[in-house]
Backbone bond lengths (Angstrom), bond angles and torsions (degrees), N, CA, C in turn:
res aa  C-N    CA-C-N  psi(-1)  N-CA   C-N-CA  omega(-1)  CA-C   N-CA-C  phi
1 X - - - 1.455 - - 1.526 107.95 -
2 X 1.654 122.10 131.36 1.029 112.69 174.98 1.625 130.20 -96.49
3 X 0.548 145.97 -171.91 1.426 159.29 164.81 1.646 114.54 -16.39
4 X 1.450 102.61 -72.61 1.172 115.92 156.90 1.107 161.97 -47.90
5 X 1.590 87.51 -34.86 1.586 100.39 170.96 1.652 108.99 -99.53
6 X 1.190 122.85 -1.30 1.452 137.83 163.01 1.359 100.24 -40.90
7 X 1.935 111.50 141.67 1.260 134.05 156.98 1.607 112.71 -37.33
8 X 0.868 130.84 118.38 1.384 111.38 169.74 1.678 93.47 -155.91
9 X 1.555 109.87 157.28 1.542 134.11 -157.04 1.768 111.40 -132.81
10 X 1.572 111.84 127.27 1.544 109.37 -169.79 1.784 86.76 -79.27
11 X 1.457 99.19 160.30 1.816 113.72 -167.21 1.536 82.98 -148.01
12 X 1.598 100.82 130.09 1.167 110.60 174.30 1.655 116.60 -120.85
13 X 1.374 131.13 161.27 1.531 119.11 -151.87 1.555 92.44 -131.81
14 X 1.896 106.10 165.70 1.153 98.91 -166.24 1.832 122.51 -79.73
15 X 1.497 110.74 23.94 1.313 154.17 -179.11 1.372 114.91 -99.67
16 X 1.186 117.61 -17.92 1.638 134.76 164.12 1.862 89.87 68.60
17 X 1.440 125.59 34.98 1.244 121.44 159.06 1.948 121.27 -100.18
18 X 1.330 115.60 130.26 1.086 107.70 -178.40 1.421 141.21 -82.92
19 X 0.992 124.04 136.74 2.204 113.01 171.42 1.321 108.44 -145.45
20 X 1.725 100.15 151.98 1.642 106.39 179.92 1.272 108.21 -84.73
21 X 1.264 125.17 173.71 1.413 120.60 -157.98 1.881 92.47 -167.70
22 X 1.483 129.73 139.62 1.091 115.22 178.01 1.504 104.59 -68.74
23 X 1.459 107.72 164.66 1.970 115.99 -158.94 1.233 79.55 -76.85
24 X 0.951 157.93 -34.42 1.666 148.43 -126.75 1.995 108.37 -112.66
25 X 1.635 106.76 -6.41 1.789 118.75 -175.08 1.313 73.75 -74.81
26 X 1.417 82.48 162.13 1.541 113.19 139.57 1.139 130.11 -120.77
27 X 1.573 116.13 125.44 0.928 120.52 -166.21 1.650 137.18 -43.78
28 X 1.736 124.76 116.01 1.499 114.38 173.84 1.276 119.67 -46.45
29 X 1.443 113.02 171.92 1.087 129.40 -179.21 1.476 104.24 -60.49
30 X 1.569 132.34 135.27 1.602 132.63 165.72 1.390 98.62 104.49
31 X 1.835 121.44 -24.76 1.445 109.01 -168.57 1.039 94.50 -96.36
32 X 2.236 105.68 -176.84 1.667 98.31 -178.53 1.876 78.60 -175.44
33 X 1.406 111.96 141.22 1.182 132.09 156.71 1.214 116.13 -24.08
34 X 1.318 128.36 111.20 1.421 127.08 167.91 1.682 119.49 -90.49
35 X 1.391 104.49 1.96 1.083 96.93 170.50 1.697 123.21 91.84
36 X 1.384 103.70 22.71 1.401 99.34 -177.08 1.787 97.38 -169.36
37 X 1.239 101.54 123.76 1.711 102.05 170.75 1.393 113.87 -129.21
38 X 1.534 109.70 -161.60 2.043 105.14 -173.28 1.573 90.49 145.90
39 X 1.265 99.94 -156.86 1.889 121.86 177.72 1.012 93.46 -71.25
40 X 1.671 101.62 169.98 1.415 109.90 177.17 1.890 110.65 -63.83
41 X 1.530 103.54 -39.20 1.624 118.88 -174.51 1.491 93.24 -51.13
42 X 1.199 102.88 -66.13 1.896 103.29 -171.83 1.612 108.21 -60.49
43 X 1.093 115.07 -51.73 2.013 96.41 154.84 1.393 114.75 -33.62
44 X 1.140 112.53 -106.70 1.573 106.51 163.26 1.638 124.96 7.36
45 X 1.019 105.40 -67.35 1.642 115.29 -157.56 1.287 93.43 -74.30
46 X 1.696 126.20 -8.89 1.738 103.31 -158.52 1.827 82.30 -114.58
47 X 1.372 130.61 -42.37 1.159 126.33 166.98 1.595 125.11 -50.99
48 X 1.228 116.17 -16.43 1.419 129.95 155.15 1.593 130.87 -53.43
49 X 1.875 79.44 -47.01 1.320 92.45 175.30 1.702 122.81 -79.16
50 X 1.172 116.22 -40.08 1.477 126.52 -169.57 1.540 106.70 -97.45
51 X 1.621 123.55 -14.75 1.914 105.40 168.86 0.975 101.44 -90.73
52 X 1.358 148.05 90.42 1.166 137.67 169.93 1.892 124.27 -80.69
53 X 1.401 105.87 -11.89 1.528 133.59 174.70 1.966 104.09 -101.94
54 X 1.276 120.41 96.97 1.599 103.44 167.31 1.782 111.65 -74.81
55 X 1.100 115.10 0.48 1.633 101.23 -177.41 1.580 109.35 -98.50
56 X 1.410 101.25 130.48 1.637 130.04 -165.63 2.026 101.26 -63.18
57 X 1.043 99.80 116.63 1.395 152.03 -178.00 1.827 71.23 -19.20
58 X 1.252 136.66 -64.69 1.903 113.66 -151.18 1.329 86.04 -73.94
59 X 1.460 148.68 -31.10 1.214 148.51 -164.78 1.482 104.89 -72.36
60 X 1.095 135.73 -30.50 1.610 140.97 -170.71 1.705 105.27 -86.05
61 X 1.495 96.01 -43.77 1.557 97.19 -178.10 1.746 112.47 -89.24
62 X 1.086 117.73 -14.63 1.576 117.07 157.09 1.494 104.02 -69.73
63 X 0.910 125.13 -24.23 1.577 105.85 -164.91 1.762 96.05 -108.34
64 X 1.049 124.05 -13.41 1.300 132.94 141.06 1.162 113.08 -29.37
65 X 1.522 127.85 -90.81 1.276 161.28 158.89 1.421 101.34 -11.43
66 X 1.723 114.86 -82.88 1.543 100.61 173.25 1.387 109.80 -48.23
67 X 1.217 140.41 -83.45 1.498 137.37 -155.83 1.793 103.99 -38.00
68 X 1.478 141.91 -17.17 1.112 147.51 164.06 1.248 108.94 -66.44
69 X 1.066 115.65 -71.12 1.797 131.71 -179.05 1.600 104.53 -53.74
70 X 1.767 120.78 -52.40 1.146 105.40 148.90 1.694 155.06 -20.02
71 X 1.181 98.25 -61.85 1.658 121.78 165.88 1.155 102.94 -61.76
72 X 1.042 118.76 -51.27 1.668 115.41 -156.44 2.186 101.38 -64.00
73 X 1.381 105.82 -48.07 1.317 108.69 175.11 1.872 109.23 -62.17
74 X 1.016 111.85 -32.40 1.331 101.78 -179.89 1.549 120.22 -73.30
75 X 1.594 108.77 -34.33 1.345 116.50 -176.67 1.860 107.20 -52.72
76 X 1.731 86.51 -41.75 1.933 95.72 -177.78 1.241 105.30 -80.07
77 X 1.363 157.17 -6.67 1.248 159.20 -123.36 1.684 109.67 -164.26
78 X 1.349 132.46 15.07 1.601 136.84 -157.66 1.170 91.16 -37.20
79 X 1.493 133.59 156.42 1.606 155.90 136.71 1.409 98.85 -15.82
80 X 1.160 116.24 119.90 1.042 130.96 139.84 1.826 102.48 87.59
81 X 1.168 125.24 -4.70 1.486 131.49 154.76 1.655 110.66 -53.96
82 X 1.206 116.52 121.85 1.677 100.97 171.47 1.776 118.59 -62.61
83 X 0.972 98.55 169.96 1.688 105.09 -172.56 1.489 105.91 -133.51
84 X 1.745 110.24 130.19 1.564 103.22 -172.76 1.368 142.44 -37.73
């Protein structure tokens, strides 16, 4: 059996980024079963399907965060209103 057609399992991190991993590791420290294994292709093909964001989970919610804090100054601040 080669490589490819090997058991292997998507592992997801506490970064919400994904990798295949043969089914048979055990998982490092930070990773964790995502819950879905197969070929490597069907790894692949299903992590294709479900990361649809590549930027790591504190990076999404910081920029979250600004775009909140953002709004919030604009709501008090409209275009073109002067500001003290």
């Amino acid at each position: 059996m080669n490589q490819i057609d090997e058991e292997s399992k998507v592992v997801i991190n506490d970064e919400e980024q994904y990798s295949i991993w043969p089914a048979g590791r055990v998982n490092a420290l930070g990773w964790h079963d995502a819950g879905f294994s197969g070929t490597n292709q069907a790894c692949l093909e299903h992590i294709n399907k479900v990361w649809t964001d590549m930027r790591p989970k504190s990076l999404r919610l910081e920029m979250a965060a600004n775009e909140t804090a953002g709004a919030a100054v604009t709501s008090r601040h409209p275009e073109g209103a002067q500001r003290p």
